[in-house]
N, C-alpha and C positions, 0 to 999 in steps of 0.2 A: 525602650519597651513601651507600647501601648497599654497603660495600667488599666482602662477601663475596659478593653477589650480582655486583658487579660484576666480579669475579672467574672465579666460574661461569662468566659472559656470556664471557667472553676466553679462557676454554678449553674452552668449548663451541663459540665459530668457529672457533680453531686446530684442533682436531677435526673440524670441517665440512670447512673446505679443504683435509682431509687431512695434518695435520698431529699426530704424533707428542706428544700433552704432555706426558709421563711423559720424554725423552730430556733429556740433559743440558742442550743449550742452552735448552730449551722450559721445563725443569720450574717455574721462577722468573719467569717472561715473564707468566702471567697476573695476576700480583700487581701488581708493577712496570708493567703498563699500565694495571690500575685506580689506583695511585697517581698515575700520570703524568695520568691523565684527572683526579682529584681537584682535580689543580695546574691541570691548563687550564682549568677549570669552576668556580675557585673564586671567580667572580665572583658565583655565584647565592648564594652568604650575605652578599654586601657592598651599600653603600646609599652612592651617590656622597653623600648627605645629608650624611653623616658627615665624609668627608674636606671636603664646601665650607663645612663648617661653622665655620672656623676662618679669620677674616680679618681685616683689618687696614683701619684707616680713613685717606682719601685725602681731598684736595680738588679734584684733578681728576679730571675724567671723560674723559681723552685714550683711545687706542683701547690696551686689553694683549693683547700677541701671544705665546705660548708654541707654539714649534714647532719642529720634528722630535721629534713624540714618538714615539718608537718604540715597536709594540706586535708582539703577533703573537693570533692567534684562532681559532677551530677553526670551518670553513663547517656550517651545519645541512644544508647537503646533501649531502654528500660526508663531513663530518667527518676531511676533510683541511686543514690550516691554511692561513689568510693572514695577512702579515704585513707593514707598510709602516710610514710615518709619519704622523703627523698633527698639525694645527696649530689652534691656539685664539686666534681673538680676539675680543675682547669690550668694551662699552663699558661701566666699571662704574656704579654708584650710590652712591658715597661710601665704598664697601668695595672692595676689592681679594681673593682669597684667595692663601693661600702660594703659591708658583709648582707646587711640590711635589704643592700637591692638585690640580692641573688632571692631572696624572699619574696621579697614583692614581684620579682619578675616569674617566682613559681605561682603564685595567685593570680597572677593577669592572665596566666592559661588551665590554671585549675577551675578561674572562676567562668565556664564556657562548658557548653553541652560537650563531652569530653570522651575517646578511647585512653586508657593510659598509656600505648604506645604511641599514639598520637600524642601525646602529654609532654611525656619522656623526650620524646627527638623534638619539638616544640622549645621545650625549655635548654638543650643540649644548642641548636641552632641560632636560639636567639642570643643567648651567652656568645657563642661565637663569631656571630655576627657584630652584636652593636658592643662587645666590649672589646674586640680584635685580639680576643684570646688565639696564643698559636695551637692550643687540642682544647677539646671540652669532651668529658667524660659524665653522663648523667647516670646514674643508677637510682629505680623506684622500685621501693613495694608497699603494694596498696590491697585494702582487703574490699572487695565487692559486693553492695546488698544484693545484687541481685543471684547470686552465687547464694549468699548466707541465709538468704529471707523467703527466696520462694527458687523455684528450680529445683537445680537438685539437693538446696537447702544444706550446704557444707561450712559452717559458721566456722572460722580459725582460717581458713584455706587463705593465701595470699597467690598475688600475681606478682612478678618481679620481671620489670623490662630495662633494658640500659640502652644509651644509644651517645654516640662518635660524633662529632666534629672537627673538623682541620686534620694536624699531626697528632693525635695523642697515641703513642706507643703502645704495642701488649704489653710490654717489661712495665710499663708506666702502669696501665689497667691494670697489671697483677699488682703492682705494690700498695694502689689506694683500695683493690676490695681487701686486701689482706689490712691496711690502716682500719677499715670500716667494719672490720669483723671486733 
């Protein structure tokens, strides 16, 4: 990210919507939202590769479920956050990865101007890509500001998307949303 431009950018709309930048509360504000954006965004220099890169070998292939992960992510439409939980499961191939990196590998695409379906199949493909899991089953639900804050202003309301990689079974998908309830 170009900090100083990003900066410019944040006090050139404080200025737009008539706001003062130069006053006390303001003077510091357009800095402090390009680094805050730096921190949401900084998922576009990271490569889930890396984090599933590190796994551990198993002999069974029974189903691994990591869930409630908590994330938060900033809409590319609105660029007002959502934020919910999400859950991983997976049937592996003789590897497992740290439980850690299924974490980290939800942050390298929450932290990115973001749809949560786009989110969900993101982190379902990348699991099944770089950990050669033989199914990946993602299930998210995430609650929207832009839903809750302005629109049609419905604060509670969630969204819930899942998405498929490789083999993962219905008989399978039913028995891990019923583990998850």
């Amino acid at each position: 990210m170009d900090r100083e431009k990003a900066i410019k950018a944040v006090a050139d709309f404080l200025a737009a919507v008539g706001e003062d930048v130069t006053r006390e509360g303001l003077k510091d504000t357009p800095a402090r939202v390009a680094d805050m954006y730096a921190e949401l965004l900084s998922g576009n220099g990271d490569d889930a590769a890396r984090h599933l890169s590190k796994t551990f070998a198993v002999q069974s292939g029974d189903i691994v479920i990591e869930k409630d992960i908590t994330f938060s992510s900033m809409c590319e439409h609105h660029l007002m956050p959502f934020f919910g939980k999400m859950a991983i499961a997976y049937l592996p191939d003789k590897k497992v990865a740290g439980l850690s990196k299924l974490a980290r590998t939800v942050e390298v695409y929450a932290r990115r101007l973001q749809l949560q379906e786009q989110l969900t199949s993101q982190v379902a493909e990348a699991v099944y890509k770089y950990l050669g899991a033989r199914g990946v089953f993602v299930l998210c639900e995430a609650e929207h500001t832009c839903m809750t804050c302005r629109g049609v202003k419905k604060p509670g309301s969630k969204t819930v998307t899942y998405s498929t990689a490789g083999d993962f079974p219905a008989e399978k998908i039913a028995e891990v949303v019923a583990l998850l309830k």
